[in-house]
mmCIF file as Biopython writes it, N, C-alpha, C and O atoms, coordinates in Angstrom:
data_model
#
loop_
_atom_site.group_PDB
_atom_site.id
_atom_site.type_symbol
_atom_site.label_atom_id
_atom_site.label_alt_id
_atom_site.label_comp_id
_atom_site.label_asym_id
_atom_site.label_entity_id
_atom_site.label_seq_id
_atom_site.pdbx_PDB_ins_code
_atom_site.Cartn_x
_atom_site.Cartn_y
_atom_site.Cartn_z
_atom_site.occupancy
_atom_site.B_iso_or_equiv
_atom_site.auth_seq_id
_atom_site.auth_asym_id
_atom_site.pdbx_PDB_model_num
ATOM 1   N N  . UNK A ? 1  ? -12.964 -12.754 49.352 1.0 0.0 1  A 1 
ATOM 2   C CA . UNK A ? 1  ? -12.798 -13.290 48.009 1.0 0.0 1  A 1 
ATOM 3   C C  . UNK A ? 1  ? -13.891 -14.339 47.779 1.0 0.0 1  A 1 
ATOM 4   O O  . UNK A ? 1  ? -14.102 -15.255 48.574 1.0 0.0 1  A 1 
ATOM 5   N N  . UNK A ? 2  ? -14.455 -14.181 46.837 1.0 0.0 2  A 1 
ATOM 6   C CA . UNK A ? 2  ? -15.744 -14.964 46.678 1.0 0.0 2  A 1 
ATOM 7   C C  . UNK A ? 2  ? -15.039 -16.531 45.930 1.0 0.0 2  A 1 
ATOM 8   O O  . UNK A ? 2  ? -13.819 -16.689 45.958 1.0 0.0 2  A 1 
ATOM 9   N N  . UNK A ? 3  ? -15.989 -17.637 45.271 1.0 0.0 3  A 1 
ATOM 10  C CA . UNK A ? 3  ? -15.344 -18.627 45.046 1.0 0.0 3  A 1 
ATOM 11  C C  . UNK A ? 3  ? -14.907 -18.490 43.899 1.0 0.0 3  A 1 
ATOM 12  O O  . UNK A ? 3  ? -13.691 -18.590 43.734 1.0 0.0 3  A 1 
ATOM 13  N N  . UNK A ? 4  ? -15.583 -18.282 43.026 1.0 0.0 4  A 1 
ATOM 14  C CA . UNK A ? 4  ? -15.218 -17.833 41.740 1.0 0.0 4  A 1 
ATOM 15  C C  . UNK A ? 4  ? -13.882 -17.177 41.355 1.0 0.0 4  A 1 
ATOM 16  O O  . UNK A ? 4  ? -13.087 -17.446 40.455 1.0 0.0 4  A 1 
ATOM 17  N N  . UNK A ? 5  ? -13.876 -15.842 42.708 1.0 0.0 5  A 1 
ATOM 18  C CA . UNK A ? 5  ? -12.681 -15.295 42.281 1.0 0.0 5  A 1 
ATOM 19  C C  . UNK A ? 5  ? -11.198 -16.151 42.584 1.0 0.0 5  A 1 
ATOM 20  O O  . UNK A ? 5  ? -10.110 -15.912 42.060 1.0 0.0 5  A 1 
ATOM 21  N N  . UNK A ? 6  ? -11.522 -17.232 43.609 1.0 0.0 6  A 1 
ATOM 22  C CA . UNK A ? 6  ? -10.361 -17.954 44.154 1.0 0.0 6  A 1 
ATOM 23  C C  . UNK A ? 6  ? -10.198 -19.096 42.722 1.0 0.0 6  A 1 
ATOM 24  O O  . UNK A ? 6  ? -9.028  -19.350 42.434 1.0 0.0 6  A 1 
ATOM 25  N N  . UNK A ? 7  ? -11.178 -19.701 41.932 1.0 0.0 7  A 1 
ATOM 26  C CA . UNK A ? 7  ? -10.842 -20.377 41.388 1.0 0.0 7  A 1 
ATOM 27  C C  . UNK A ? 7  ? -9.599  -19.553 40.173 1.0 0.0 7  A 1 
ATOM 28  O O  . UNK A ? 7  ? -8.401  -19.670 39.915 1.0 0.0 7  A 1 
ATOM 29  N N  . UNK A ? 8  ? -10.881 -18.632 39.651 1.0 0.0 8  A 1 
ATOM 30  C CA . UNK A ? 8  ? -9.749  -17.810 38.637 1.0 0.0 8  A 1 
ATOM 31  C C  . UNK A ? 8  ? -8.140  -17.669 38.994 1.0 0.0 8  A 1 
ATOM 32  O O  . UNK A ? 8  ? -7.268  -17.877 38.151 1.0 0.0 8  A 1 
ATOM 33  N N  . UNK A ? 9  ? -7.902  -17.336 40.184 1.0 0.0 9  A 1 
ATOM 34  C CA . UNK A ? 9  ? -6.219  -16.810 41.184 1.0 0.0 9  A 1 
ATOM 35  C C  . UNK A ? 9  ? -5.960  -18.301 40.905 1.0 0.0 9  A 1 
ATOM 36  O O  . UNK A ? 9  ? -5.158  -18.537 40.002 1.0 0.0 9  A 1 
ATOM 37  N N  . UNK A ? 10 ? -6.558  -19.408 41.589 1.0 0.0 10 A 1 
ATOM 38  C CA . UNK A ? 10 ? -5.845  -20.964 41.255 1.0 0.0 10 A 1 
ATOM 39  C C  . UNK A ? 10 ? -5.632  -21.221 39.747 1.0 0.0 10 A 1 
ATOM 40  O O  . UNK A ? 10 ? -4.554  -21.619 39.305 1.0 0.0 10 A 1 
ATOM 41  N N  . UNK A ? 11 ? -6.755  -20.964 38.953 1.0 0.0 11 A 1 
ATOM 42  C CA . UNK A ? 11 ? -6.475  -21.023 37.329 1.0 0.0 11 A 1 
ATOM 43  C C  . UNK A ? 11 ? -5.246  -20.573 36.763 1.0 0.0 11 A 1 
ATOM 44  O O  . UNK A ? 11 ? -4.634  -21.141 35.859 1.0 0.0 11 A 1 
ATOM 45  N N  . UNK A ? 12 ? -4.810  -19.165 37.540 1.0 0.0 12 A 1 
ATOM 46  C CA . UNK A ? 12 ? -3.816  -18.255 36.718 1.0 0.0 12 A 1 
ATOM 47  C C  . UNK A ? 12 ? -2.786  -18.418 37.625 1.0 0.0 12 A 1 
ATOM 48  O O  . UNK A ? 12 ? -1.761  -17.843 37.259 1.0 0.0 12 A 1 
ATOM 49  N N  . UNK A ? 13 ? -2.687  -19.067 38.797 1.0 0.0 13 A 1 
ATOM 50  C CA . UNK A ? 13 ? -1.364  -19.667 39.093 1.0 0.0 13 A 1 
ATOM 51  C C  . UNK A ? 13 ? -0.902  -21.131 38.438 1.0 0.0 13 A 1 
ATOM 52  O O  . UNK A ? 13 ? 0.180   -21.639 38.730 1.0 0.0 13 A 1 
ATOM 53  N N  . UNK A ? 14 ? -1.682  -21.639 37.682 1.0 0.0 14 A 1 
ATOM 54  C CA . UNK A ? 14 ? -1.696  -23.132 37.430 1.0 0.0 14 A 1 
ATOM 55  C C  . UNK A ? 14 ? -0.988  -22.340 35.819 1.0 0.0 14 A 1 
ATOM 56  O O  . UNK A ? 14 ? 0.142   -22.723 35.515 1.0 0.0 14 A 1 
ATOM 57  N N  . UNK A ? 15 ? -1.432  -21.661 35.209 1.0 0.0 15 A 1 
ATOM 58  C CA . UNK A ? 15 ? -1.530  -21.245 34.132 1.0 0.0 15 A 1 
ATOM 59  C C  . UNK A ? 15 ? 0.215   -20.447 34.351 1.0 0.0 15 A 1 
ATOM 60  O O  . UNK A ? 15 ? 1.074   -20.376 33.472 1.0 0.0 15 A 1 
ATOM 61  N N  . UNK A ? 16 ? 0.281   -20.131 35.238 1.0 0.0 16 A 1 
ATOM 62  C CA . UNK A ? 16 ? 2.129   -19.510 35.352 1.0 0.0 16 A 1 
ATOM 63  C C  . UNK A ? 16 ? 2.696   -20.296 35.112 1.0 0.0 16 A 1 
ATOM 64  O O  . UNK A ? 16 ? 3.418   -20.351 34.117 1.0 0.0 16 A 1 
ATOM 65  N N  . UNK A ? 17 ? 2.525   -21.356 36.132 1.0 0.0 17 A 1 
ATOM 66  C CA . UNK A ? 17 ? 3.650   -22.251 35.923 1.0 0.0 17 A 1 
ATOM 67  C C  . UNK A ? 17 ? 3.582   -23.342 35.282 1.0 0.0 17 A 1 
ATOM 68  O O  . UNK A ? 17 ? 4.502   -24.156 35.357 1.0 0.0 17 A 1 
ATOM 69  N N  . UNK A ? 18 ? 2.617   -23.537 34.625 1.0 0.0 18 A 1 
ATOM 70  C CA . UNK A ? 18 ? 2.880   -24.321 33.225 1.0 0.0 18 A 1 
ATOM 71  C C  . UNK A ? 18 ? 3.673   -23.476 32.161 1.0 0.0 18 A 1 
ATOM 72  O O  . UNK A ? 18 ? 4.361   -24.116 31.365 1.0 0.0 18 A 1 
ATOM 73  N N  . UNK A ? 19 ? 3.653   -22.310 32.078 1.0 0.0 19 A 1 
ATOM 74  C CA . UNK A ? 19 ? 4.213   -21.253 31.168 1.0 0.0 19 A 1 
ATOM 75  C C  . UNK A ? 19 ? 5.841   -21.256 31.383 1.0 0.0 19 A 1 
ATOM 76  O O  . UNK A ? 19 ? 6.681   -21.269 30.484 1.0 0.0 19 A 1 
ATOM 77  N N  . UNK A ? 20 ? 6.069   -21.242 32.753 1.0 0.0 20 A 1 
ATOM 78  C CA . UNK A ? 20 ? 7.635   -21.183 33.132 1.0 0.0 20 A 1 
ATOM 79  C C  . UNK A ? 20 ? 7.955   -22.790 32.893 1.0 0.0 20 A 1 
ATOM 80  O O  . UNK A ? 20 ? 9.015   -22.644 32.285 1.0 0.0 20 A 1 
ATOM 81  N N  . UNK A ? 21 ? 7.840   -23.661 32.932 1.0 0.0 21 A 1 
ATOM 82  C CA . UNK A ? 21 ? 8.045   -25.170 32.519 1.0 0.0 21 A 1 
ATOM 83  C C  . UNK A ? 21 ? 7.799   -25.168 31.396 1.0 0.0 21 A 1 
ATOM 84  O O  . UNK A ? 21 ? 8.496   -26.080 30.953 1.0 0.0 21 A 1 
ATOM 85  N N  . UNK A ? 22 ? 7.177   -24.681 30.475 1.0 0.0 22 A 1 
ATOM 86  C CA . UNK A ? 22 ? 7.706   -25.046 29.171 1.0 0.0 22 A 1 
ATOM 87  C C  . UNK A ? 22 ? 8.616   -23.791 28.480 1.0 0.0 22 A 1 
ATOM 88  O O  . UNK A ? 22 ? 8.958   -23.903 27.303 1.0 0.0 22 A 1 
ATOM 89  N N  . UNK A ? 23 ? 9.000   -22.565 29.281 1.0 0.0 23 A 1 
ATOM 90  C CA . UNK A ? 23 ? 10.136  -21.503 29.124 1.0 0.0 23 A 1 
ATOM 91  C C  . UNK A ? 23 ? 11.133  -22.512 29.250 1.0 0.0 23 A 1 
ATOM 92  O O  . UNK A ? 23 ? 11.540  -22.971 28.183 1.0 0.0 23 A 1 
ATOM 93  N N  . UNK A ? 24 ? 11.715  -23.053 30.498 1.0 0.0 24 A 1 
ATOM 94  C CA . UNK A ? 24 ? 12.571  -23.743 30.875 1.0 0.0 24 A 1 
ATOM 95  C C  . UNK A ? 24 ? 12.899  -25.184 29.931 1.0 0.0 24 A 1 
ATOM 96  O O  . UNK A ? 24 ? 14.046  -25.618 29.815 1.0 0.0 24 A 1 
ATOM 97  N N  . UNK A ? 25 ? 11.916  -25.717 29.405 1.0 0.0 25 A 1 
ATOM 98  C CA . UNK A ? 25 ? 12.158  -26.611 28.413 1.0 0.0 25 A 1 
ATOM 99  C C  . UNK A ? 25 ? 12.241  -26.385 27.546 1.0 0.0 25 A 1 
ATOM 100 O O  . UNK A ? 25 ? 12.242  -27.279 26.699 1.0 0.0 25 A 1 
ATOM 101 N N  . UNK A ? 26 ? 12.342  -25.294 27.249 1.0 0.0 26 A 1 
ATOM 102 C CA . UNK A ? 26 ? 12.531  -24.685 25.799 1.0 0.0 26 A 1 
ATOM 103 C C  . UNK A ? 26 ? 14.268  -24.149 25.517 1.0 0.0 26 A 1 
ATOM 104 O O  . UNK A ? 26 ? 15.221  -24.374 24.770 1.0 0.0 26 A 1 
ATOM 105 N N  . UNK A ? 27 ? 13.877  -23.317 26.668 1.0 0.0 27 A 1 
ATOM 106 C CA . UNK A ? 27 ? 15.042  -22.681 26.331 1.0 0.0 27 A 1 
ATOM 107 C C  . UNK A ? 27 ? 16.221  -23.774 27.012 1.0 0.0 27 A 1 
ATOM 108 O O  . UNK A ? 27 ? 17.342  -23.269 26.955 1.0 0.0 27 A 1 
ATOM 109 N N  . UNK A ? 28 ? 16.211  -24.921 27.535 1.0 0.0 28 A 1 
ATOM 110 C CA . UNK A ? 28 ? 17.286  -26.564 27.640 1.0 0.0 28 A 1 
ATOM 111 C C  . UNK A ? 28 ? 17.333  -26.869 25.908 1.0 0.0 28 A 1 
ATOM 112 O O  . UNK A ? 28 ? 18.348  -27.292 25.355 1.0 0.0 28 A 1 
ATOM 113 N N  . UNK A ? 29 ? 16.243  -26.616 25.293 1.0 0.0 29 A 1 
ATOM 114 C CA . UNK A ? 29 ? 16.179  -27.429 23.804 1.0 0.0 29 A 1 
ATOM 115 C C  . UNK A ? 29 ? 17.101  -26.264 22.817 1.0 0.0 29 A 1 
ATOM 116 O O  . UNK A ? 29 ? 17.899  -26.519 21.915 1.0 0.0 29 A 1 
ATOM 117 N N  . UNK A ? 30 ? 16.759  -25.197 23.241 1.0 0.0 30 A 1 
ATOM 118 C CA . UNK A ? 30 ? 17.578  -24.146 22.137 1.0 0.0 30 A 1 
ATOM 119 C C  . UNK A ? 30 ? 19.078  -24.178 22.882 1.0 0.0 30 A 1 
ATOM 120 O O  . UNK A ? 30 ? 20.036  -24.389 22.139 1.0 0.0 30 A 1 
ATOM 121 N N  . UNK A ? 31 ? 19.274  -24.026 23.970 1.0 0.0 31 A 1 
ATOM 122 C CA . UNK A ? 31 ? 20.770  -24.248 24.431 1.0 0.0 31 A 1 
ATOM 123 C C  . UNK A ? 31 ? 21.707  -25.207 24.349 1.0 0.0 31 A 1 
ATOM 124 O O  . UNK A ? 31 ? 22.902  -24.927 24.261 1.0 0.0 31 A 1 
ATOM 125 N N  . UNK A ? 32 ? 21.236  -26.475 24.369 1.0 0.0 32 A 1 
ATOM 126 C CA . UNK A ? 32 ? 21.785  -27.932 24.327 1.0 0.0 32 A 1 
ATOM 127 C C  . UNK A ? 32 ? 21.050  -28.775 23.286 1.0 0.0 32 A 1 
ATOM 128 O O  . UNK A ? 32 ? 21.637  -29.849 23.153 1.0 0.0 32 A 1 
ATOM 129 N N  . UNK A ? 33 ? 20.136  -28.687 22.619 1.0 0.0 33 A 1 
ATOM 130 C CA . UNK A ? 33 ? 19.071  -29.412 22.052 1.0 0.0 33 A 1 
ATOM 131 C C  . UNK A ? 33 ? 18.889  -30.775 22.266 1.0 0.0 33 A 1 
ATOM 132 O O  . UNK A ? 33 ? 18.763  -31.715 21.482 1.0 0.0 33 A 1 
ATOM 133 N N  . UNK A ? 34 ? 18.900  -30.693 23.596 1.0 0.0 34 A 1 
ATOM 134 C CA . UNK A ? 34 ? 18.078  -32.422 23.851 1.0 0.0 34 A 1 
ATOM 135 C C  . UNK A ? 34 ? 17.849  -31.643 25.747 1.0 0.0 34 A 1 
ATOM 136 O O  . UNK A ? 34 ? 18.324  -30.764 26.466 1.0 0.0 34 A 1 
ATOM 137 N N  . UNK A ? 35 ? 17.011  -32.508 25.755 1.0 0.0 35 A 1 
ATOM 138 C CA . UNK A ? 35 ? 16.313  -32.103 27.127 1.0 0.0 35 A 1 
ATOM 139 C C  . UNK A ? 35 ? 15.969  -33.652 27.743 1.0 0.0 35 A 1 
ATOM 140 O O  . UNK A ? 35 ? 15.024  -34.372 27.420 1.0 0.0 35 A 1 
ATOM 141 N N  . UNK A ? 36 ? 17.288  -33.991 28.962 1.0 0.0 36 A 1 
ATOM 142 C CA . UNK A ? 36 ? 17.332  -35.399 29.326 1.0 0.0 36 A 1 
ATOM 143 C C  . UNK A ? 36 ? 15.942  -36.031 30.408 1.0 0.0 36 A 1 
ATOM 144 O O  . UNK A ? 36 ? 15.638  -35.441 31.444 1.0 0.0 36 A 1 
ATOM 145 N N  . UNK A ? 37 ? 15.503  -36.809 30.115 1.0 0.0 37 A 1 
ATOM 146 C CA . UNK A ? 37 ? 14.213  -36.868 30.839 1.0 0.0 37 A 1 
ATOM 147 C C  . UNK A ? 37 ? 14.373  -36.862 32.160 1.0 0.0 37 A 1 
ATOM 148 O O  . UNK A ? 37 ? 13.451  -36.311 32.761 1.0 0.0 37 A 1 
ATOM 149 N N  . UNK A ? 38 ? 15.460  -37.400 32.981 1.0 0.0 38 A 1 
ATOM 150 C CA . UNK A ? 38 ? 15.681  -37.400 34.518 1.0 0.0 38 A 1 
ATOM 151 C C  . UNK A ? 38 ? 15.305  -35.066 35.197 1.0 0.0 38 A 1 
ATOM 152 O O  . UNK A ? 38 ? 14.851  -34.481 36.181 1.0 0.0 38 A 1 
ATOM 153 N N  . UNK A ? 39 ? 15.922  -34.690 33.772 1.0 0.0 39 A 1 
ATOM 154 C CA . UNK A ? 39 ? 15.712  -32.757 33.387 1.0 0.0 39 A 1 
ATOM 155 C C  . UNK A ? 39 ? 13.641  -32.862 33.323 1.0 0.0 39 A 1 
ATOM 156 O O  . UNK A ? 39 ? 12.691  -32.336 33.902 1.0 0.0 39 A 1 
ATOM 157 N N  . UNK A ? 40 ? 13.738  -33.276 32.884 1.0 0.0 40 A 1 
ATOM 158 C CA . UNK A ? 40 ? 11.908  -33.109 32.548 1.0 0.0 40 A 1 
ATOM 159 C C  . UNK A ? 40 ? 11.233  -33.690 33.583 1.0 0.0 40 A 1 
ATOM 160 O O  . UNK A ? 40 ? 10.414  -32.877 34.010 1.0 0.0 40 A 1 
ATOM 161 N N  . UNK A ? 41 ? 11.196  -34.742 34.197 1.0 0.0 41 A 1 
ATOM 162 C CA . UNK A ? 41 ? 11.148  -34.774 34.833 1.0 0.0 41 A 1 
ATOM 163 C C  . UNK A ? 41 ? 10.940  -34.018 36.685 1.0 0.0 41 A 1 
ATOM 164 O O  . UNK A ? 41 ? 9.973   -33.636 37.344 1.0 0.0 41 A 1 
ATOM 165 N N  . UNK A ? 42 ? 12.019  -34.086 36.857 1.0 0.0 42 A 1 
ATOM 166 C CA . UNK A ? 42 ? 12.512  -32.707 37.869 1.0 0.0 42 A 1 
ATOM 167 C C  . UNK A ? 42 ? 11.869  -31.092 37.378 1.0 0.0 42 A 1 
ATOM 168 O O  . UNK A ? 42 ? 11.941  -30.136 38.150 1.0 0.0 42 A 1 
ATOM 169 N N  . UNK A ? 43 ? 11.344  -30.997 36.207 1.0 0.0 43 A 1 
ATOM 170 C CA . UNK A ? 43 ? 10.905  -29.529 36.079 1.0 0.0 43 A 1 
ATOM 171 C C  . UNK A ? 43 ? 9.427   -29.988 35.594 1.0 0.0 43 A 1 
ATOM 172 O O  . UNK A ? 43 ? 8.987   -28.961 35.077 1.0 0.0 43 A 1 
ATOM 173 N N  . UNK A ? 44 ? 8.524   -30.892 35.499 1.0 0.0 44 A 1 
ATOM 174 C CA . UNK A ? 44 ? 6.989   -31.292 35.571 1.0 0.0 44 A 1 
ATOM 175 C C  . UNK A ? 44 ? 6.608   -31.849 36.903 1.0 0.0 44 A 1 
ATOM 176 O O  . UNK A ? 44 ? 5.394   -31.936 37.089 1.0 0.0 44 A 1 
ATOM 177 N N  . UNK A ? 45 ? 7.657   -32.376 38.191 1.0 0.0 45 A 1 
ATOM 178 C CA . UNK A ? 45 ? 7.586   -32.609 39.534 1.0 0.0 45 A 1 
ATOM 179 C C  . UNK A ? 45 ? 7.332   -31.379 40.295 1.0 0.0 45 A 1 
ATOM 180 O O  . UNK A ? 45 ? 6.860   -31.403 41.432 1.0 0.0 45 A 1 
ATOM 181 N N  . UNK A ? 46 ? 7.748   -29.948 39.457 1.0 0.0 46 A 1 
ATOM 182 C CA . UNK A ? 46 ? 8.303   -28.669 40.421 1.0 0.0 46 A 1 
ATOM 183 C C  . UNK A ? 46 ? 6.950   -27.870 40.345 1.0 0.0 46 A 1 
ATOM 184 O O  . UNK A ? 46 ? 6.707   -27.430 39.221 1.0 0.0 46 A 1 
ATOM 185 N N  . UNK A ? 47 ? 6.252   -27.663 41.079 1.0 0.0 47 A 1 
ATOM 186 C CA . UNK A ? 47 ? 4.883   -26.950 41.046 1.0 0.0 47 A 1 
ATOM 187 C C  . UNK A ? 47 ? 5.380   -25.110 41.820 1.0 0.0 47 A 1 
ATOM 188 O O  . UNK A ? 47 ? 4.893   -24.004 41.583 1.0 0.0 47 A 1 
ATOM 189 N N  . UNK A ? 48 ? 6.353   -25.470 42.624 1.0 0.0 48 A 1 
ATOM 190 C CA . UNK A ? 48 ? 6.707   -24.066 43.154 1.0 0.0 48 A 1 
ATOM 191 C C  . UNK A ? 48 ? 7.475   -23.283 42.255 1.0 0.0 48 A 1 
ATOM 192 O O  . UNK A ? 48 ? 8.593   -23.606 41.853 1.0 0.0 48 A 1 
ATOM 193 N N  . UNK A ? 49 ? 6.785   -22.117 41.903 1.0 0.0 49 A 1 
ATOM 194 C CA . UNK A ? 49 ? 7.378   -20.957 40.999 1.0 0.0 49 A 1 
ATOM 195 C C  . UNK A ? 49 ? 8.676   -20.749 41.024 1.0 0.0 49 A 1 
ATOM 196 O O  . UNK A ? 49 ? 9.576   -20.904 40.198 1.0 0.0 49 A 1 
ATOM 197 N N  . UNK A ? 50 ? 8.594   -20.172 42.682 1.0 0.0 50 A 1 
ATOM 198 C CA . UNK A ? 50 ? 10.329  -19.449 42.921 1.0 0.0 50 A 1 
ATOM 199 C C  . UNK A ? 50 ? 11.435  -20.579 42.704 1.0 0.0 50 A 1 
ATOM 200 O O  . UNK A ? 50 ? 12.627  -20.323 42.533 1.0 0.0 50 A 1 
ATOM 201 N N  . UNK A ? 51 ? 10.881  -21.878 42.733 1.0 0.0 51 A 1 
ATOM 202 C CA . UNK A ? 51 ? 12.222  -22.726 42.362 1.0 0.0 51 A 1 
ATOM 203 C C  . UNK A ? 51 ? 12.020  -23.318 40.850 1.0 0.0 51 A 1 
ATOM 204 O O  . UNK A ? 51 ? 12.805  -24.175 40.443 1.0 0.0 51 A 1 
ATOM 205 N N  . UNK A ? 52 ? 10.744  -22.750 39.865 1.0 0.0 52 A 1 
ATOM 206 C CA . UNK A ? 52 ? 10.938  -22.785 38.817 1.0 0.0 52 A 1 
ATOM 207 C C  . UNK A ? 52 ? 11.587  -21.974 38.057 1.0 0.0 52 A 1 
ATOM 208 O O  . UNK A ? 52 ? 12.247  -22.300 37.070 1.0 0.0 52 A 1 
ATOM 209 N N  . UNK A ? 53 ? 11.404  -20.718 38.548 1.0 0.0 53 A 1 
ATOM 210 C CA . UNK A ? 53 ? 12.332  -19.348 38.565 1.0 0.0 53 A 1 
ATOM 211 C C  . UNK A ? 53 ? 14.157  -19.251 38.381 1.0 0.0 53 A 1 
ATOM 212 O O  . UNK A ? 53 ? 14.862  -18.712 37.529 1.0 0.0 53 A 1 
ATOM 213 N N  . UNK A ? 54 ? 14.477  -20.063 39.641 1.0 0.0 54 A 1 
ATOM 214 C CA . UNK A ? 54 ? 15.817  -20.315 39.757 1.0 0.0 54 A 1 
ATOM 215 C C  . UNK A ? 54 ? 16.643  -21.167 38.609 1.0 0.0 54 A 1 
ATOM 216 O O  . UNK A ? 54 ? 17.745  -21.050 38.072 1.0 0.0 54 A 1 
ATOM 217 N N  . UNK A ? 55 ? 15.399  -22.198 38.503 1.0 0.0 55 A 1 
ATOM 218 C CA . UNK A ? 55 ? 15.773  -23.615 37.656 1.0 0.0 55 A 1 
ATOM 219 C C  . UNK A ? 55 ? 15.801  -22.646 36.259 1.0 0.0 55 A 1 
ATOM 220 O O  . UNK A ? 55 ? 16.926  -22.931 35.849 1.0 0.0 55 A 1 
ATOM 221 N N  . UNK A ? 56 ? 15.376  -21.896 35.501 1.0 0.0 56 A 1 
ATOM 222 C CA . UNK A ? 56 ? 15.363  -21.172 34.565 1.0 0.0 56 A 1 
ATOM 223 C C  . UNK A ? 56 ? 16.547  -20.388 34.632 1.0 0.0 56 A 1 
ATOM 224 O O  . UNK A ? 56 ? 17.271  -20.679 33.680 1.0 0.0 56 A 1 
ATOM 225 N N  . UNK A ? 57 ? 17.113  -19.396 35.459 1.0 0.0 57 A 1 
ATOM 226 C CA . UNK A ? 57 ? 18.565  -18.770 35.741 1.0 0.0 57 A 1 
ATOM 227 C C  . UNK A ? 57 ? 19.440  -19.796 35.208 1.0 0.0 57 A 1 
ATOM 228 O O  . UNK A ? 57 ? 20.101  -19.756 34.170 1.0 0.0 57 A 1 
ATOM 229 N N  . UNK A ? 58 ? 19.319  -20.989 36.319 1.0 0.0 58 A 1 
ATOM 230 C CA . UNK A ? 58 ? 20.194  -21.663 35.684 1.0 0.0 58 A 1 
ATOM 231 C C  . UNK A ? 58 ? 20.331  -22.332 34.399 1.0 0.0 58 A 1 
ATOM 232 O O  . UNK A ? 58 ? 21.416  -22.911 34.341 1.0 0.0 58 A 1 
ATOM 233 N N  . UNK A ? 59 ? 19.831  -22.425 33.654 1.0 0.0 59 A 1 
ATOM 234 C CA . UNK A ? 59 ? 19.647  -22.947 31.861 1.0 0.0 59 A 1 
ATOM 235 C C  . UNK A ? 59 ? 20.039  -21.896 31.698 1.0 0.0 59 A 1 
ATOM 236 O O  . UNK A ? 59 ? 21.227  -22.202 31.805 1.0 0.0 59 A 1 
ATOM 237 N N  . UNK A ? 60 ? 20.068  -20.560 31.468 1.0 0.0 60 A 1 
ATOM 238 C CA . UNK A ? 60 ? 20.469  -19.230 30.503 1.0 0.0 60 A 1 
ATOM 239 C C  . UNK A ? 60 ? 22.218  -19.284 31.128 1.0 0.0 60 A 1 
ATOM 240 O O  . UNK A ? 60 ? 23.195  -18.968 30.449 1.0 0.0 60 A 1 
ATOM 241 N N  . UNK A ? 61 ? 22.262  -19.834 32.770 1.0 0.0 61 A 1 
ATOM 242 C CA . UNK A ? 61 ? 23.706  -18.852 32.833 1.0 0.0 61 A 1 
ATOM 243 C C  . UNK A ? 61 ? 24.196  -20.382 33.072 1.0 0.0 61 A 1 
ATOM 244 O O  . UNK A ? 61 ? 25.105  -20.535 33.889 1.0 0.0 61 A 1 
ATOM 245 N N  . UNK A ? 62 ? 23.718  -21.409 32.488 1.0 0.0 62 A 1 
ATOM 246 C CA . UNK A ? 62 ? 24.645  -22.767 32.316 1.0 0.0 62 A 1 
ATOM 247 C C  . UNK A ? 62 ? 25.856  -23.331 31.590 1.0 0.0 62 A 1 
ATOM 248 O O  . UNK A ? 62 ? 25.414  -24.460 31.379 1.0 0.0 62 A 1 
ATOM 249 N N  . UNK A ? 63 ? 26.907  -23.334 31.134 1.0 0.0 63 A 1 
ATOM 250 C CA . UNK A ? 63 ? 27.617  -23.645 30.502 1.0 0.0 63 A 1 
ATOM 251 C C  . UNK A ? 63 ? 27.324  -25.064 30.012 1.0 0.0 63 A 1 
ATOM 252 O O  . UNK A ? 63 ? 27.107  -25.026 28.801 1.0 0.0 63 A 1 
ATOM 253 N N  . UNK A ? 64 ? 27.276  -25.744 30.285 1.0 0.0 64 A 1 
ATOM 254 C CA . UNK A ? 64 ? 26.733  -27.278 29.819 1.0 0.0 64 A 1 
ATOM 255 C C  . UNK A ? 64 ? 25.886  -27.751 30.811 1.0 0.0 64 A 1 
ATOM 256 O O  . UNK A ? 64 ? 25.980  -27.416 31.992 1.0 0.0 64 A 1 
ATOM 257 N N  . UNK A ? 65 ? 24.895  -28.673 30.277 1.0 0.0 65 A 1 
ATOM 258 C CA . UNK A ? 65 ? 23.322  -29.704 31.072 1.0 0.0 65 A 1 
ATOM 259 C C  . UNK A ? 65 ? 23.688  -29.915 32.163 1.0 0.0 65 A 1 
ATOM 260 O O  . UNK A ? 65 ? 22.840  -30.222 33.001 1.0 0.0 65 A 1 
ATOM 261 N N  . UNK A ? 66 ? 25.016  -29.830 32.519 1.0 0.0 66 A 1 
ATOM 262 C CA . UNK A ? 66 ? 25.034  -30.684 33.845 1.0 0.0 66 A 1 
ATOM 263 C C  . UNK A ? 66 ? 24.644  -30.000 34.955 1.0 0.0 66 A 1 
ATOM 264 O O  . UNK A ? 66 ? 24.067  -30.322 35.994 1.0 0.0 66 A 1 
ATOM 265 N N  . UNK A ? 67 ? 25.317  -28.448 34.278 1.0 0.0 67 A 1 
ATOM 266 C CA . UNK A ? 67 ? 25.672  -27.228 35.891 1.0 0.0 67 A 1 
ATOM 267 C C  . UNK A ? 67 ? 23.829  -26.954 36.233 1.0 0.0 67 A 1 
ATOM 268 O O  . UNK A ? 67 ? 23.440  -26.134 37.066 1.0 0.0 67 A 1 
ATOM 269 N N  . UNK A ? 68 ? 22.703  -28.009 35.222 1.0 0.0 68 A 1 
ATOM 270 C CA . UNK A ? 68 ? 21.463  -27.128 35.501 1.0 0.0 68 A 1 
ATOM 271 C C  . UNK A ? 68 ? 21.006  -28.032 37.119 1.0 0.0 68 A 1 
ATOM 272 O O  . UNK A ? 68 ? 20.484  -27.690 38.180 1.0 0.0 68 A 1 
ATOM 273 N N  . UNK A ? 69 ? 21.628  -29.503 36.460 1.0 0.0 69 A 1 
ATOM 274 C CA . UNK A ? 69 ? 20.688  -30.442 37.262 1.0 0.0 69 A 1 
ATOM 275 C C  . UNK A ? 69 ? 20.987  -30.403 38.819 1.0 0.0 69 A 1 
ATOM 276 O O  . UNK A ? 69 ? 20.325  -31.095 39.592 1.0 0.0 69 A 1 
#
């Protein structure tokens, strides 16, 4: 893999998961409409996908803010 091509793969992993962090803050704002900062927080700290992934499950199959945190 040349350098170029590694930067692009770092670009478009940086570029995922900014995409899933603001899915996840979005869809806290359409479900509950307020998104508590200790919540924002904890999901702009989270750089790993698969537990941005999870953190998203949980907002859709949450019953109230609390069951996310």
């Amino acid at each position: 893999m040349t350098l170029t091509e590694k930067w692009m793969m770092e670009g478009l992993q940086k570029g995922l998961i900014k995409a899933k962090k603001d899915d996840i803050k979005s869809a806290v704002l359409i479900k509950f409409v307020l998104l508590p900062k200790e919540l924002e927080e904890k999901i702009e700290n989270t750089d790993d996908i698969k537990v941005l992934e999870e953190t998203f499950k949980k907002v859709i199959l949450a019953s109230k803010i609390e069951d996310i945190q």
